[in-house]
Each structure stands twice: as structure tokens, then as C-alpha cells.
DRENDO-1510 file (C-alpha; in Angstrom, 1 decimal, always signed):
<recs>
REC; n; res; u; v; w
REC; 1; UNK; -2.6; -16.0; +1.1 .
REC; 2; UNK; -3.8; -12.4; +1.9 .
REC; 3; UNK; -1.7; -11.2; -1.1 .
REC; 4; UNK; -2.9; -13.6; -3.4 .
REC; 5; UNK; -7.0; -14.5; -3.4 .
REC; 6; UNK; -7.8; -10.6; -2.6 .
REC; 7; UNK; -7.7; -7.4; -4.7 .
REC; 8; UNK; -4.3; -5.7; -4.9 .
REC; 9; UNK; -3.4; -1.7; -5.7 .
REC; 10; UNK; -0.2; -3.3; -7.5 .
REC; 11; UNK; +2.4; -2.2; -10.1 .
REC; 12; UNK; +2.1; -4.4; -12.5 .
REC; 13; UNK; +4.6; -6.9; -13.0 .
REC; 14; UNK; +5.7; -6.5; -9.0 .
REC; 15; UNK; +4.3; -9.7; -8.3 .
REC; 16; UNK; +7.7; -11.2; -7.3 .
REC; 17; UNK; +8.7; -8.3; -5.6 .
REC; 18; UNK; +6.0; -8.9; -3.1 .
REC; 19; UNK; +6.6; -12.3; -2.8 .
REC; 20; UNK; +10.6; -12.3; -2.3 .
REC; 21; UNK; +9.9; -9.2; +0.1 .
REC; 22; UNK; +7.2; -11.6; +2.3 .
REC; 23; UNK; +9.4; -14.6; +2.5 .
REC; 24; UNK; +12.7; -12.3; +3.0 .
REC; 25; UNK; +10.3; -11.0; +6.0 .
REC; 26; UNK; +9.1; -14.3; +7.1 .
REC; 27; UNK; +12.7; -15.9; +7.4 .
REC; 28; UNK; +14.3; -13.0; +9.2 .
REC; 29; UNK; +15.5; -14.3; +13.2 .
REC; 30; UNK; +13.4; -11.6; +14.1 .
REC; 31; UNK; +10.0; -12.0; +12.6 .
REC; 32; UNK; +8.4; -14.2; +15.0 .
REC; 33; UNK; +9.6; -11.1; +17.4 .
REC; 34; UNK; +8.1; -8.7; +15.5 .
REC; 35; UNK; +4.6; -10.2; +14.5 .
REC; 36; UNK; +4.5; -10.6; +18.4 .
REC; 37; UNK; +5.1; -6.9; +18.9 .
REC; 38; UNK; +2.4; -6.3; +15.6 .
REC; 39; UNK; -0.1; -7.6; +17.4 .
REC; 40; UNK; +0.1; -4.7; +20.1 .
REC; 41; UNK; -2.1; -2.2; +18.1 .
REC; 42; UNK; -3.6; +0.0; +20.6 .
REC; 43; UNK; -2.4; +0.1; +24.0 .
REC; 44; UNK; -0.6; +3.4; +25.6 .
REC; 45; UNK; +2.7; +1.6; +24.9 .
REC; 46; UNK; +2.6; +1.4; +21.1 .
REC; 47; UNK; +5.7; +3.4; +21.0 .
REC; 48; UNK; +8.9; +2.3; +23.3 .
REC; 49; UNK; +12.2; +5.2; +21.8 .
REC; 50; UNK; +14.2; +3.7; +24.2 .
REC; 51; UNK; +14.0; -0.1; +23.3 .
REC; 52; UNK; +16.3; -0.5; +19.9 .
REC; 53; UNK; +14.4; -3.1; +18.8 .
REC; 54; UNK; +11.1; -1.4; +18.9 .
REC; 55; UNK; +12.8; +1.9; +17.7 .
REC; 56; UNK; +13.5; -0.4; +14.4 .
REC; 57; UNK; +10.2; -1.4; +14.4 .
REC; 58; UNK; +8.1; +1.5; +14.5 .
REC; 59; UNK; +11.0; +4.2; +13.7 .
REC; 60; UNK; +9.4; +8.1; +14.9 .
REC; 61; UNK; +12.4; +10.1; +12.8 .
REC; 62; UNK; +12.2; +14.3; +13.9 .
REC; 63; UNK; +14.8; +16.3; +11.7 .
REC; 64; UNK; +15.2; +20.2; +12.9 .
REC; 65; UNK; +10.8; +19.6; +13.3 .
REC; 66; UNK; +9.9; +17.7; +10.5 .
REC; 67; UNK; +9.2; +13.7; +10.8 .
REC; 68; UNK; +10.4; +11.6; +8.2 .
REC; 69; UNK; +7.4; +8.5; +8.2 .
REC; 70; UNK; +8.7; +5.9; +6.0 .
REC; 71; UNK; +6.3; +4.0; +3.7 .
REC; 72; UNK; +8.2; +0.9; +2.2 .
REC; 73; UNK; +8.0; -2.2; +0.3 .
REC; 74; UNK; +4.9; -4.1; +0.5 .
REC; 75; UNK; +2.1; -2.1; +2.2 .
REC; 76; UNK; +0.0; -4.1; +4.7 .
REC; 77; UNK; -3.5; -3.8; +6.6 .
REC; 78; UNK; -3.2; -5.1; +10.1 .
REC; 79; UNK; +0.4; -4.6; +10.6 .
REC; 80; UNK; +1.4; -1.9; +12.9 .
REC; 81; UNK; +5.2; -2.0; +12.1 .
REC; 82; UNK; +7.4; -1.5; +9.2 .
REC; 83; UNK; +9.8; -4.4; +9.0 .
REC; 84; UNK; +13.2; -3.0; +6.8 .
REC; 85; UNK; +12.7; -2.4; +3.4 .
REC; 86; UNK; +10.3; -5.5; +3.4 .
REC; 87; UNK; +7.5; -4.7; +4.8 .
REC; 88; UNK; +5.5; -1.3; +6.0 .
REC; 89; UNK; +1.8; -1.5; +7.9 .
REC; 90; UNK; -0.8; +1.2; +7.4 .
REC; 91; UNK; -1.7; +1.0; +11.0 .
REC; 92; UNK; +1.9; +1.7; +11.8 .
REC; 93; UNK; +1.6; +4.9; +9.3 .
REC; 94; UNK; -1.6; +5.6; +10.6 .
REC; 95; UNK; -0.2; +6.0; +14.5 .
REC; 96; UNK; +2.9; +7.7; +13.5 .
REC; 97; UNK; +0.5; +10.9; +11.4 .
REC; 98; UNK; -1.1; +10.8; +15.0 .
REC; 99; UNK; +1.9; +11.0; +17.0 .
REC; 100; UNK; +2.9; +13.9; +14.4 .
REC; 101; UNK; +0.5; +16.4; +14.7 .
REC; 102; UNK; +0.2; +15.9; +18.4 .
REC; 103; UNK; +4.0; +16.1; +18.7 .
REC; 104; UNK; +4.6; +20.0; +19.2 .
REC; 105; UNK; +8.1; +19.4; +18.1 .
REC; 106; UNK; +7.0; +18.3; +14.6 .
REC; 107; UNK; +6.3; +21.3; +12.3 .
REC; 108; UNK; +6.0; +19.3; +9.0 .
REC; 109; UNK; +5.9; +15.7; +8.0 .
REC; 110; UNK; +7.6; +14.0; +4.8 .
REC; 111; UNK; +5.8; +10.4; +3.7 .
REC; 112; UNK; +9.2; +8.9; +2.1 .
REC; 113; UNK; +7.7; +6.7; -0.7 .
REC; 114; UNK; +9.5; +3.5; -2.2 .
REC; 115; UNK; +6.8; +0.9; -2.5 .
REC; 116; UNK; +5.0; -1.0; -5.5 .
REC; 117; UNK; +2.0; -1.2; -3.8 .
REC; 118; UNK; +0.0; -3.4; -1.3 .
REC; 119; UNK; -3.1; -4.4; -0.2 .
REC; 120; UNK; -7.0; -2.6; -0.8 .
REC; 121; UNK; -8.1; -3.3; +2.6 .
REC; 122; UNK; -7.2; -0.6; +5.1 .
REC; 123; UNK; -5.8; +1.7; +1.9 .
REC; 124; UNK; -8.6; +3.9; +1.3 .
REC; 125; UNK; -9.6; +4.5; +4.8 .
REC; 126; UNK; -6.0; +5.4; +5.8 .
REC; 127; UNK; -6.1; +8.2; +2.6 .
REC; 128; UNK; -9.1; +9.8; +4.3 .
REC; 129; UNK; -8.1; +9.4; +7.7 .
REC; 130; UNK; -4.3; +11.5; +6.4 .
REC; 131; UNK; -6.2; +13.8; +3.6 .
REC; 132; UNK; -8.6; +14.6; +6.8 .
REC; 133; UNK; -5.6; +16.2; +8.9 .
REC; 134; UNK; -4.6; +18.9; +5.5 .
REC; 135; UNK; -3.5; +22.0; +6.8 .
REC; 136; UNK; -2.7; +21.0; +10.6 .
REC; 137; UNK; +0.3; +20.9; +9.6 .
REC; 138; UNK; +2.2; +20.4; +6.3 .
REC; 139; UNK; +2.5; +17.1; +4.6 .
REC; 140; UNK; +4.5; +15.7; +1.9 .
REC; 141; UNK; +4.8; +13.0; -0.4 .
REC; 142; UNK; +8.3; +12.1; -1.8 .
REC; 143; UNK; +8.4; +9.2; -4.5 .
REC; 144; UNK; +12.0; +8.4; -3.1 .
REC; 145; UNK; +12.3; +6.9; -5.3 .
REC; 146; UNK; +8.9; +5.1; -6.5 .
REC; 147; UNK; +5.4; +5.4; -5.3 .
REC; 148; UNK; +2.7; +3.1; -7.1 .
REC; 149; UNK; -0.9; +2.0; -6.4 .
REC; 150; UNK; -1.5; +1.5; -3.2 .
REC; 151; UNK; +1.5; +3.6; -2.0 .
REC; 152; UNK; +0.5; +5.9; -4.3 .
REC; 153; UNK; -2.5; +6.8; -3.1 .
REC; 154; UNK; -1.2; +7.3; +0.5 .
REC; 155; UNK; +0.9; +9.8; -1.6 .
REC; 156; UNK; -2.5; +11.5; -3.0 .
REC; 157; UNK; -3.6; +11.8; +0.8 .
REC; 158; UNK; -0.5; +14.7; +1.0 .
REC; 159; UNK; -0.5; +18.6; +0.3 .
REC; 160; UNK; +1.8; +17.9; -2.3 .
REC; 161; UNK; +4.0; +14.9; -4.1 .
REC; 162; UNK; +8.0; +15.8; -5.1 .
REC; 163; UNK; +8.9; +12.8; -7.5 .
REC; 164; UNK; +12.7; +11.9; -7.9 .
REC; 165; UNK; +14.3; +12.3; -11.5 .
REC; 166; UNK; +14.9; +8.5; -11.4 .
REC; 167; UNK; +11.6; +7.6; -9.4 .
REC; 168; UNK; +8.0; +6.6; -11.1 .
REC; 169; UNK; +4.2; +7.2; -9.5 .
REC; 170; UNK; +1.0; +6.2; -10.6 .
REC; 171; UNK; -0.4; +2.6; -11.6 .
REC; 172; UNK; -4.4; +3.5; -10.2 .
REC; 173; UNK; -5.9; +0.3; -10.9 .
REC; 174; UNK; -6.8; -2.9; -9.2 .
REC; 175; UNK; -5.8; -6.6; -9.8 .
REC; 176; UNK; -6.5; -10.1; -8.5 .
REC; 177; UNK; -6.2; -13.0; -9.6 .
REC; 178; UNK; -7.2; -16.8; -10.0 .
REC; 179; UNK; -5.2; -19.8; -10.2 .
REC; 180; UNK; -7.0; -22.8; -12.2 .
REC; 181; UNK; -4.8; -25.7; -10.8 .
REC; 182; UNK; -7.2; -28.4; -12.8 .
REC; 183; UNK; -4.4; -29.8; -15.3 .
REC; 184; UNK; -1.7; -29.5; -12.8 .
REC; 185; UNK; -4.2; -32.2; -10.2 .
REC; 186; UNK; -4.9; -34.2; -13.1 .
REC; 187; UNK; -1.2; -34.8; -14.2 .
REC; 188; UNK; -0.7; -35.4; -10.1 .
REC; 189; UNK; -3.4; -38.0; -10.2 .
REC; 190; UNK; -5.1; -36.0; -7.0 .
REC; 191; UNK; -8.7; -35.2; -7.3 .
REC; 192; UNK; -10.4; -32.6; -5.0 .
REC; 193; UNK; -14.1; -33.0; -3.7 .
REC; 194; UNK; -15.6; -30.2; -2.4 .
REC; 195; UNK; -18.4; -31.2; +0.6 .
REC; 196; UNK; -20.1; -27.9; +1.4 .
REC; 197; UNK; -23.7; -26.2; +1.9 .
REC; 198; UNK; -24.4; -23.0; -0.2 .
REC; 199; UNK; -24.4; -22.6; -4.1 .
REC; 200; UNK; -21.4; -20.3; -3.6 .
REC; 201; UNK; -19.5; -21.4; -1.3 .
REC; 202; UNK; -16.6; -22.6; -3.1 .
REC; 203; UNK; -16.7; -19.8; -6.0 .
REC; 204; UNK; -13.2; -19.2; -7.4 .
REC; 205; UNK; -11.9; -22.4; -5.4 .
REC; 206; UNK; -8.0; -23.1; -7.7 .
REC; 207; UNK; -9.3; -26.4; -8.5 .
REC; 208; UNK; -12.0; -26.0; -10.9 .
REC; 209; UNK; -12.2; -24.1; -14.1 .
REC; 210; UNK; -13.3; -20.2; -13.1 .
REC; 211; UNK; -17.2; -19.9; -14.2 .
REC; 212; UNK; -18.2; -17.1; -16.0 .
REC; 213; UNK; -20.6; -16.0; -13.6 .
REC; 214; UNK; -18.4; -16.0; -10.6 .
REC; 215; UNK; -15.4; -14.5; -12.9 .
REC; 216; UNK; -18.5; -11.6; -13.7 .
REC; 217; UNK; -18.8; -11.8; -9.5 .
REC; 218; UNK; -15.4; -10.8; -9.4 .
REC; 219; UNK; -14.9; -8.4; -11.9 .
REC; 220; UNK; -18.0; -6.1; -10.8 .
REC; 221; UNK; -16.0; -6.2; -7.2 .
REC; 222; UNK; -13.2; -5.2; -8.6 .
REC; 223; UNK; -14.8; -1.9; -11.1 .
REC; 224; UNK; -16.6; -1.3; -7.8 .
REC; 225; UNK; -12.8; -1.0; -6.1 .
REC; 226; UNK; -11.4; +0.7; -8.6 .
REC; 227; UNK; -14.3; +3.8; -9.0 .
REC; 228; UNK; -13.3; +4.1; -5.0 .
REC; 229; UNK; -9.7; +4.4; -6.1 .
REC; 230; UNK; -10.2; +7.0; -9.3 .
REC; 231; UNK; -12.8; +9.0; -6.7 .
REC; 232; UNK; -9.8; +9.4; -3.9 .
REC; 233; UNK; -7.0; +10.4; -6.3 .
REC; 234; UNK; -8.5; +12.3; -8.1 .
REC; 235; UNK; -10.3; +14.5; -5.1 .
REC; 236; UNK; -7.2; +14.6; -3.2 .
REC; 237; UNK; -5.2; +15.9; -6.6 .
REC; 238; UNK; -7.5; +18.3; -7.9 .
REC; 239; UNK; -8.2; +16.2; -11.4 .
REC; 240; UNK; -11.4; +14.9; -13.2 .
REC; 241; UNK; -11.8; +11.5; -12.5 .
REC; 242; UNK; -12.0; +10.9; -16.3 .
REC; 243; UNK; -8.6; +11.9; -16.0 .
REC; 244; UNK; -7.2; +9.7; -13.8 .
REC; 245; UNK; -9.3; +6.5; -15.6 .
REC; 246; UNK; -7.4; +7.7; -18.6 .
REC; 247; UNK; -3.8; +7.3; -17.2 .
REC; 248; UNK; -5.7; +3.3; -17.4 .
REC; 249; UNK; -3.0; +2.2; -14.6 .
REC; 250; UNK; +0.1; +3.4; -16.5 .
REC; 251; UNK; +3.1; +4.7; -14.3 .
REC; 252; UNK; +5.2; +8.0; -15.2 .
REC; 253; UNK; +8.9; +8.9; -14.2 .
REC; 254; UNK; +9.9; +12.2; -14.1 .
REC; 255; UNK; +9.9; +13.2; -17.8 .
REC; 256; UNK; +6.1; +13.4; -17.5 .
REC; 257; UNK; +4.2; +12.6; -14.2 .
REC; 258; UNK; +3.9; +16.8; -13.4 .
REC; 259; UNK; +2.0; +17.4; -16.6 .
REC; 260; UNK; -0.2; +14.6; -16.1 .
REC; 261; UNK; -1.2; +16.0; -13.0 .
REC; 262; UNK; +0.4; +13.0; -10.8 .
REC; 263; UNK; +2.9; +15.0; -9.3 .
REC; 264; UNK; +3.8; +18.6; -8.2 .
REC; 265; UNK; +7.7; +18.7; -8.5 .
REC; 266; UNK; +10.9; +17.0; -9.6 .
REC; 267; UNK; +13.7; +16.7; -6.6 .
REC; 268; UNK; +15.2; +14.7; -4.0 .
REC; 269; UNK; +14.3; +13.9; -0.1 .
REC; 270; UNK; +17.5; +16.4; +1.1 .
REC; 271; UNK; +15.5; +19.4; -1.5 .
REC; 272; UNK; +12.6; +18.9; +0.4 .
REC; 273; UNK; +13.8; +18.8; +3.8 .
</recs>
């Protein structure tokens, strides 16, 4: 429901990427386990090495002094794991940076990108929070091998991004949407009365036609969203935020994401290790 009635940072046409990776989640033997352990935000135990499953969980990689903090599939606010592939929490991120530059073991950390995106809330705070801690210690962003909208502006939040050749960035724009379920209810013979108190309390409701007004409502949100997004990248990347409203939510590969400005360097996760 999250995913669906609120503004995304979304590649477009990922849309069943995010759900196939949230029901893949949601049916795993272990979810119910891990939602549990979620929930456990911010108490002195947020990190167990020595339990497996909570090693899984919230993984804390050191290679020869640099911490590999994975950043995968769908991105979610108020999840402090990263389940698989599936499924990666910006509070999880967000304690893991911590846990980096306090570490003196850690030297360097590499985000490793593969994500189409996620949700708005909890993005942009989480890119100021990690642009905050430049030159602590060094940061990088690898597309490894994609990094789009919301993922990619976590990417922004590091000293520098290394793209893959066969990888893509980019996509800065926002999307929501609204489903108008009216013919659907009338060929079920179901009608839906709404009993409520306010003029707007049922704005953008599925079943009734969207109002121009309250589609206006919504759009102005979403500009208002997107100048946030434009703002960050472009600060973070050194670029004119005319610039980055040009790219107009297009993603590059490797062929052309460095001269746009998205990206620093083509290579792989081993190069920049």
C-alpha cells in the first residue's frame, strides 16, 4: 500500500520489479522473522556478527579496511534490514555509514548499487545525513550494476560514482499514481459510499473518477518533490540544476552517463576495491 498511493523515486517501467520483489519478500519462511528483528531500530543491540541470521540481515562486510554496504532492490523507509536481493532499508544504510566511520578498522566505504529505486520518504534526509560525513573518510558509489532514482540519489550522497560498462544511473524524477476503479465496481455490481466529515477527506479515493482539483493537489506535491530531488543531485554532483531537470528522468549506461555529468568513471566493484 506504501508503494502504491505515495510518491516514488522509480525507474520507469520497474513497477513489477517492486512488486514481484515485495511479494518474493513477503512469502519467504523467514519474513515474519525478519520484520520482527526490523522493528529493533535503535537499541545498543542493532548489530549481533555472531548470530547468522542477523549477520544476513544487517550484513557489516570489511575487506583489507574498506566496508562494502549493500544497497539493493527496492529501497525502503522504516526498514532497518536488507532482506536478499529483495529488499534494502535506509535505516539499515543509515546505521551501517555510522558503524563505518566509527569503526577504526574501516578506511573507505563502497555503497554497491543495484536498485530501481524506492520510496521518497526517508530518501532525501538519508542523502544529507551521508553527503554530511564527506571527507571523514572516503565514500563510493558503484552502479553494480544499476543505480536509479531513489538509489541513485543515495549514489549522489558519495565522493564519487564508478558505473559498470553494462550498468545504467539516473531516472531524477518522481511518480505516483491513481487507480480509478469506477467501471471495474460497476461491471461487479458493488457500489462504494463514502460516510466521512471534511471536504477532503476522501480526495484520490480508487473509487471515483480523479477531480481535477485534487489531481492539481497532487501534482503541485509532486513538482514540490521533485525541486527537492533536482536541488540534492545536483549540489552533491557539482551540476546546474537546469541540468539535471534536463536529463527530464532519462537513465544513461556507460556510453554516456560521465559526460552528462551522472557519473565519474566506467569499471567494476573488484577496480574499485
Amino acid at each position: 500500500a506504501r508503494l502504491v498511493q505515495n510518491p516514488m523515486l522509480l525507474q520507469p517501467g520497474s513497477e513489477d520489479l517492486f512488486a514481484s520483489s515485495i511479494i518474493e519478500m513477503q512469502m519467504h519462511e523467514k519474513f515474519s522473522d525478519a520484520m520482527a528483528i526490523s522493528e529493533n531500530m535503535l537499541t545498543d543491540d542493532f548489530w549481533d556478527d555472531d548470530d547468522e541470521f542477523m549477520a544476513w540481515l544487517r550484513p557489516y562486510n570489511v575487506q583489507a579496511g574498506t566496508l562494502i554496504i549493500p544497497v539493493k532492490g527496492v529501497l525502503m523507509n522504516k526498514l532497518s534490514v536488507k532482506f536478499g536481493s529483495m529488499a534494502t532499508g535506509y535505516q539499515y544504510i543509515e546505521k551501517a555509514v555510522e558503524r563505518g566511520m566509527e569503526d577504526p578498522e574501516v578506511g573507505a566505504i563502497v555503497f554497491d548499487h543495484d536498485s530501481p529505486g524506492g520510496e521518497v520518504a526517508g530518501n532525501f534526509e538519508l542523502v544529507e545525513k551521508i553527503a554530511g560525513m564527506r571527507g571523514q573518510k572516503p565514500m563510493r558509489a558503484v552502479a553494480n550494476d544499476h543505480s536509479y532514482s531513489a538509489s541513485y540519489s543515495l549514489a549522489t550522497a558519495a565522493d564519487s560514482i564508478t558505473l559498470a560498462r553494462s550498468g545504467g544511473v539516473g531516472s531524477v524524477g518522481i511518480v505516483t499514481m491513481h487507480m480509478d476503479m469506477t467501471e471495474r465496481m460497476n461491471k461487479m455490481g458493488v457500489k462504494v459510499t463514502f460516510i466521512y466529515a471534511g471536504k477532503h477527506k476522501v480526495d484520490g479515493n480508487p473509487y471515483e473518477a480523479l477531480p481535477e482539483a485534487t489531481k492539481d493537489r497532487i501534482q503541485g506535491k509532486i513538482d514540490r518533490t521533485y525541486g527537492e530531488f533536482v536541488a540534492l543531485v545536483a549540489s552533491n554532483r557539482g551540476m546546474e540544476e537546469q541540468a539535471v531537470r534536463d536529463t527530464e528522468a532519462l537513465t544513461y549506461d556507460a556510453s554516456n552517463a560521465v559526460e552528462i555529468g551522472f557519473a565519474d568513471r566506467v569499471g567494476t566493484m573488484n577496480d574499485e576495491l
